[in-house]
KEMAR-646727 format. One record per residue: residue number from 1; y, x, z of N, C-alpha, C in turn. Coordinates in Angstrom, 2 decimals. Layout:
# residues N
> NUM | Y | X | Z | Y | X | Z | Y | X | Z
...
END
This chain:
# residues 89
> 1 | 155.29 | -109.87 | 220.50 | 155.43 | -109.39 | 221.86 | 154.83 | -110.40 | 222.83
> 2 | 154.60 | -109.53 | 223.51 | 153.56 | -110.96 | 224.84 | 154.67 | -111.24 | 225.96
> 3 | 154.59 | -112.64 | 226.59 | 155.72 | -113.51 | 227.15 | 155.38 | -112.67 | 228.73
> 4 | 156.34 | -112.28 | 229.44 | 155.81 | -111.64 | 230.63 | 155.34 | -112.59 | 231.59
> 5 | 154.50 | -112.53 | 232.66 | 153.99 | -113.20 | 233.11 | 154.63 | -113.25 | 234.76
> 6 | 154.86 | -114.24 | 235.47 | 155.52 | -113.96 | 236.52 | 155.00 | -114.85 | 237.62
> 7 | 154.82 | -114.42 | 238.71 | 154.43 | -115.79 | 239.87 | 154.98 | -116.92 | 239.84
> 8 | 153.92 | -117.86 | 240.04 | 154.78 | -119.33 | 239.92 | 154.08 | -119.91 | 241.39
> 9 | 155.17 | -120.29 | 242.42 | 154.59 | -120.62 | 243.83 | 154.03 | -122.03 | 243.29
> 10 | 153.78 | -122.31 | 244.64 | 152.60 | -123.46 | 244.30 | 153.40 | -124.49 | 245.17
> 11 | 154.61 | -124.88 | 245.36 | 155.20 | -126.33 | 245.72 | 155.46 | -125.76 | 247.75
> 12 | 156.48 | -126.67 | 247.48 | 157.15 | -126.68 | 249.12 | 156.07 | -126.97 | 250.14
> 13 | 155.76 | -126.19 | 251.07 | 154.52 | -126.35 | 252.10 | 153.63 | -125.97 | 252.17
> 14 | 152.99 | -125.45 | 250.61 | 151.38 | -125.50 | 250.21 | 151.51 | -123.84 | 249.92
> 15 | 149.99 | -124.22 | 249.87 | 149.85 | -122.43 | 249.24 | 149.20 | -121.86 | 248.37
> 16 | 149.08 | -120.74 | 247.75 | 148.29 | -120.53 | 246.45 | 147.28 | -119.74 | 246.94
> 17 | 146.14 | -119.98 | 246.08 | 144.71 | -119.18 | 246.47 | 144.83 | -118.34 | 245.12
> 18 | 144.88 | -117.28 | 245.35 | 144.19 | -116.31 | 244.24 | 142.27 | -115.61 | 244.11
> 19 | 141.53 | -116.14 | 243.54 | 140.35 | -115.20 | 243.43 | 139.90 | -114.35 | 242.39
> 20 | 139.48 | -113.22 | 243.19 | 139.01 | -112.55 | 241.52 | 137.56 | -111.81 | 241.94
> 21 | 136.86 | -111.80 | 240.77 | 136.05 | -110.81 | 241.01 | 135.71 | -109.55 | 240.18
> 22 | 135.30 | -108.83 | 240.64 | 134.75 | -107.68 | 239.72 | 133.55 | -106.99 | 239.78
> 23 | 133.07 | -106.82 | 238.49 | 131.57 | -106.22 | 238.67 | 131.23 | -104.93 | 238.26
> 24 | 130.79 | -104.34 | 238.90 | 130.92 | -102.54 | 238.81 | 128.95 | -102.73 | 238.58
> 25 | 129.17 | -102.97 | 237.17 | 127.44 | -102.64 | 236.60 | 126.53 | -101.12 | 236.86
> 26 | 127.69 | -100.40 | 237.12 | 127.10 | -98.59 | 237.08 | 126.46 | -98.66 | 238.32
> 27 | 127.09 | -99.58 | 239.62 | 127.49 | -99.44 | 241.06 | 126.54 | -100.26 | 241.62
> 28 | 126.14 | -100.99 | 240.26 | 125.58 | -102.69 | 240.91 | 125.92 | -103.46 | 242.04
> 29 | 127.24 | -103.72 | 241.49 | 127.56 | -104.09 | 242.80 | 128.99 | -105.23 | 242.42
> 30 | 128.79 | -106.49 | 243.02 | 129.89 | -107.12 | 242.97 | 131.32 | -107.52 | 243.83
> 31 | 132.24 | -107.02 | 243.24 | 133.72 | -107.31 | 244.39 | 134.28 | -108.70 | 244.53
> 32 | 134.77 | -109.61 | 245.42 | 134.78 | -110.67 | 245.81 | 136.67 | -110.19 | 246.30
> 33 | 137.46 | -110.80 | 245.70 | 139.00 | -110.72 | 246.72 | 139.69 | -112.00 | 246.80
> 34 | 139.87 | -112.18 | 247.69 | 140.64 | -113.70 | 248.14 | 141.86 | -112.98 | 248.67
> 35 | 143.16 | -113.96 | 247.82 | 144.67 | -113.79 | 248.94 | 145.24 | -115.21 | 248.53
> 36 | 145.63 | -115.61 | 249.82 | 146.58 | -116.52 | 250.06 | 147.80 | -116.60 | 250.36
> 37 | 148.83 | -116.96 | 249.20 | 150.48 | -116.65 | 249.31 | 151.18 | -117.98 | 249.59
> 38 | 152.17 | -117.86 | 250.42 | 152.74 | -118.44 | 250.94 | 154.17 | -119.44 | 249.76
> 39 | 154.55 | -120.29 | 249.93 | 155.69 | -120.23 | 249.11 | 156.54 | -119.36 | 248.27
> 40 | 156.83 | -118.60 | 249.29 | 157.92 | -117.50 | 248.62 | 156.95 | -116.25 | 248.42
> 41 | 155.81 | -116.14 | 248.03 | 154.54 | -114.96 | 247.39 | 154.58 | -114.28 | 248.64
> 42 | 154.51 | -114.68 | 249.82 | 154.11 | -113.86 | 251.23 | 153.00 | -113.97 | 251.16
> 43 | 152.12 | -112.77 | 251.36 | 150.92 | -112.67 | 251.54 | 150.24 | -112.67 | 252.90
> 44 | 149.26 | -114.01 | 253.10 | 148.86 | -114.15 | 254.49 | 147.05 | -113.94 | 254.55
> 45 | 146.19 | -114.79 | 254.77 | 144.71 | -114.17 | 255.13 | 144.26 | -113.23 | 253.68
> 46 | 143.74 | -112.31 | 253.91 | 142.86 | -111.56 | 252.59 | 141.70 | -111.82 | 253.13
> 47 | 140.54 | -112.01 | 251.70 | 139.31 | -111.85 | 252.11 | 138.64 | -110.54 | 251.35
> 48 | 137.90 | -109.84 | 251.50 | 136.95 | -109.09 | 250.65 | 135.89 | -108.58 | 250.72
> 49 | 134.80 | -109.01 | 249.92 | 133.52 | -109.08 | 250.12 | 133.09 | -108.04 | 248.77
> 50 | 131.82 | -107.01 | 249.89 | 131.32 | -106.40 | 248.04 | 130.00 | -106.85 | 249.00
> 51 | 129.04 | -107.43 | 247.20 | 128.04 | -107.92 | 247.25 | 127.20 | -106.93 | 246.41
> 52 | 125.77 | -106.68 | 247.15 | 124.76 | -105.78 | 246.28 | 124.03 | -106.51 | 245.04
> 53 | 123.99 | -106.26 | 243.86 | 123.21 | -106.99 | 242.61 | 123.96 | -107.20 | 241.86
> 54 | 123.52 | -107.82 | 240.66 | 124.28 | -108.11 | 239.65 | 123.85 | -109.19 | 239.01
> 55 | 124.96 | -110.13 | 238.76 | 124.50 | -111.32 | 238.44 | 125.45 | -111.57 | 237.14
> 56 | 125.15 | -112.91 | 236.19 | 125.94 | -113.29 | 235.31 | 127.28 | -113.61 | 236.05
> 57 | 128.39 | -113.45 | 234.67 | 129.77 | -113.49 | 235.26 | 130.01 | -115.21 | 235.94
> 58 | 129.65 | -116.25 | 235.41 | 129.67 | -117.90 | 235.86 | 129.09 | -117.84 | 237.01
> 59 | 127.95 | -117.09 | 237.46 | 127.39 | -117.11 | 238.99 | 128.26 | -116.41 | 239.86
> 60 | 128.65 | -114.88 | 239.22 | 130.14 | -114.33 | 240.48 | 131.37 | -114.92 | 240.57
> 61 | 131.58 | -116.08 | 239.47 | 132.77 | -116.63 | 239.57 | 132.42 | -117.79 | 240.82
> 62 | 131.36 | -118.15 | 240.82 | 131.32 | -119.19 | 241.87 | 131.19 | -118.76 | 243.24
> 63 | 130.53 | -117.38 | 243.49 | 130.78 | -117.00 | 244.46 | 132.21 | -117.07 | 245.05
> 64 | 133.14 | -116.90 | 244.25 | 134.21 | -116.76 | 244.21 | 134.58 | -118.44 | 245.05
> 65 | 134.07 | -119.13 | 244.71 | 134.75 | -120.45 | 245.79 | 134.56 | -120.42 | 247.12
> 66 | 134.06 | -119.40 | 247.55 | 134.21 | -118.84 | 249.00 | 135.57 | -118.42 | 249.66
> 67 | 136.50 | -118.66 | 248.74 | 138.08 | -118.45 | 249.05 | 138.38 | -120.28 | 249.20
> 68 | 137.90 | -120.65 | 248.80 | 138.53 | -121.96 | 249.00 | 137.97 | -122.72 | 250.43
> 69 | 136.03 | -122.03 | 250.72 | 135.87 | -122.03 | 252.24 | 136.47 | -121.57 | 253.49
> 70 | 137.19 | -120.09 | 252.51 | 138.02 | -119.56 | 253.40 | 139.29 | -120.10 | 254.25
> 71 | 140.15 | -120.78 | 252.94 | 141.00 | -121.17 | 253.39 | 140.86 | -122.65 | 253.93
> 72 | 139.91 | -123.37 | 253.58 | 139.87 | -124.43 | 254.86 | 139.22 | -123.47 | 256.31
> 73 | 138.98 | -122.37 | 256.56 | 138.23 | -122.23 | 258.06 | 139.55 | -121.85 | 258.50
> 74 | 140.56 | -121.49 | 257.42 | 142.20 | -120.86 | 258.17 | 142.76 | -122.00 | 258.54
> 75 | 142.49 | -123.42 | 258.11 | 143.12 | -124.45 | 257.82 | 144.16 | -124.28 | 257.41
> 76 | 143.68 | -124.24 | 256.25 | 145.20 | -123.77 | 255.00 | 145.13 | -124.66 | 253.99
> 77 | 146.24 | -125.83 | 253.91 | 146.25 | -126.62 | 252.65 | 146.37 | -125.80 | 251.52
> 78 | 145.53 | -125.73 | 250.24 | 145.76 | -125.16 | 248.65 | 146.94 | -126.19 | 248.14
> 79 | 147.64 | -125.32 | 247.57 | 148.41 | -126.43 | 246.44 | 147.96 | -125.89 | 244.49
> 80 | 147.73 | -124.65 | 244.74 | 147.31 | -124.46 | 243.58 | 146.30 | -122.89 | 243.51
> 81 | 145.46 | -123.01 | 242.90 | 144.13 | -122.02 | 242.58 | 144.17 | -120.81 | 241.65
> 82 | 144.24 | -119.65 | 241.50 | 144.53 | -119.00 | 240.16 | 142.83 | -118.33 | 240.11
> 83 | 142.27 | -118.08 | 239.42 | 140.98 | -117.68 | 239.03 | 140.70 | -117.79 | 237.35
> 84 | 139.89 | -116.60 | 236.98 | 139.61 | -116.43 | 235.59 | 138.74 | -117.56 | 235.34
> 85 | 138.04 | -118.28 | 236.05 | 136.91 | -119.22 | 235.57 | 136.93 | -120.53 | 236.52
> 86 | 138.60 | -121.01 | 235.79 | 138.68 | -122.59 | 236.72 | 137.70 | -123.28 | 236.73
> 87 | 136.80 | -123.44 | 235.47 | 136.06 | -124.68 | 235.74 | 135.06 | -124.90 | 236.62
> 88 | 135.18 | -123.45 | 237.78 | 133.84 | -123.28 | 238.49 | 134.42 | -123.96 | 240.03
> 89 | 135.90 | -123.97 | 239.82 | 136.22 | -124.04 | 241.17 | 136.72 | -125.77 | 241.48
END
């Protein structure tokens, strides 16, 4: 059986960045979503970007650090990052 998976906040003060992306190959077209949760999983700025083309998945994952530009233009301290492809961020 698989262990359920549950939010884990990211420390007193700070906040969590979630990014994901998705690529709709039929659509050619790439989805970009940024959310930033608060301590208690309050959800505060969203970002979302669809981009025309299609690129390898390591190049849309880096697009993807455009949530972390994001949240410094909110001036928003990160305490912790969730993304399928940490090592990009």
């Amino acid at each position: 059986s698989r262990t359920p998976v549950r939010w884990v906040p990211p420390g007193s003060g700070l906040f969590k960045l979630n990014i994901d992306v998705v690529v709709r190959k039929e659509e050619e077209l790439i989805r970009v979503g940024v959310v930033i949760q608060k301590e208690y999983g309050v959800v505060i700025p969203v970002q979302c970007k669809r981009l025309p083309g299609l690129f390898p998945v390591e190049t849309t994952e880096t697009i993807a650090r455009e949530g972390l530009i994001f949240s410094k233009e909110c001036g928003i301290q990160i305490g912790a990052v969730k993304t399928d492809w940490i090592n990009v961020v």
